[in-house]
N, C-alpha and C positions, 0 to 999 in steps of 0.2 A: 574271491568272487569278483568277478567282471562283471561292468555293465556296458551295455550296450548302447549307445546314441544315434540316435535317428538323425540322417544329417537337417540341417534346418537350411531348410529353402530363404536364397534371398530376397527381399523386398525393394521394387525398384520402385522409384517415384516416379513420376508421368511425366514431372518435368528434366526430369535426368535424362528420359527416353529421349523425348522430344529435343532437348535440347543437342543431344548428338546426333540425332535425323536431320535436323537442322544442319549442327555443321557438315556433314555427307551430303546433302542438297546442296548447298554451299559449293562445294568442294570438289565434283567429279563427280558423287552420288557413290562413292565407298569410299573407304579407310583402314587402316592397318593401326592396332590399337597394338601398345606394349607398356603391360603392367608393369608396376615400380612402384612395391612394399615400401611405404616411406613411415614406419616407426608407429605409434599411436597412433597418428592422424588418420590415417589406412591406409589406401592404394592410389596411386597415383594412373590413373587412364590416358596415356600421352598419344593423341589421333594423330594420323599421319596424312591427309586426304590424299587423293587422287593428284591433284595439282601441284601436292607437297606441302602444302602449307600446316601447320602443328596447329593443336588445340590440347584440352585437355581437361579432364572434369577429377576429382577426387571425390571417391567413395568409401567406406569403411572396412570395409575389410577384400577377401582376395577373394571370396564366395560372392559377392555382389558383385567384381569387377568381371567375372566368368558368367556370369548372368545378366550382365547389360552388354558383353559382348556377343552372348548367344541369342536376345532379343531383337538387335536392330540389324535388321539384313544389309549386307551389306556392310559390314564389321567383319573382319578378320584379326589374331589375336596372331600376333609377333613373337617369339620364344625368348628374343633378348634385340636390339640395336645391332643391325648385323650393315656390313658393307651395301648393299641393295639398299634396302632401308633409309641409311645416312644420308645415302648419296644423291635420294630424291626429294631430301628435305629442303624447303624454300621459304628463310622464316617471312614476314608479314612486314611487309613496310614500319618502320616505325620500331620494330622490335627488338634492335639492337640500344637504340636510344633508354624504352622503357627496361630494359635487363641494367643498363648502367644508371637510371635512376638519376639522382641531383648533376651526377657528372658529366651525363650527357650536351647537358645546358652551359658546361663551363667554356671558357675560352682562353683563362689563364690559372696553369695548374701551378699549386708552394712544389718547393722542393722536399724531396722526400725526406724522413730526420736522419737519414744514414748517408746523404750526401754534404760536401762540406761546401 
């Protein structure tokens, strides 16, 4: 015996909305969004704007991330990082610094322990 599941619609928050209208206003006023399943946590939303510039909101699962793209006009959904894509991307002043974190800040690096 089979049972049947109604699929269950996602629930978006107003400020998840908002907050991606936002970056799209921001940004050209569209963006290309490409989902990335990232484990538990849920889905990763990595927006691409108009200008190229990346943002990114994470939601719970892959039903919510298809339903805040199909909400904010002006959102398109990406099938994967393809050459086009990549190659319009322009991270954010500042963003290479915060990706490296304390080492951004350094000036004088130790040597590695595999050097003598």
């Amino acid at each position: 015996m089979s049972v049947e599941t109604a699929p269950v619609e996602a629930k978006l928050s107003g400020a998840l909305v908002d907050s991606v209208k936002g970056f799209l206003a921001e940004h050209g006023g569209s963006a290309t969004a490409v989902l990335q399943p990232v484990g538990r946590l849920g889905v990763r939303v990595t927006l691409v704007g108009e200008d190229g510039v990346m943002g990114d909101r994470v939601v719970a699962d892959l039903a919510t991330a298809k339903a805040l793209v199909d909400a904010v006009d002006g959102l398109t959904e990406a099938d994967e990082w393809d050459r086009a894509l990549t190659s319009i991307v322009t991270p954010r002043k500042g963003h290479w610094a915060r990706m490296a974190g304390w080492v951004a800040r350094q000036t004088r690096f130790p040597k590695a322990r595999n050097e003598s």
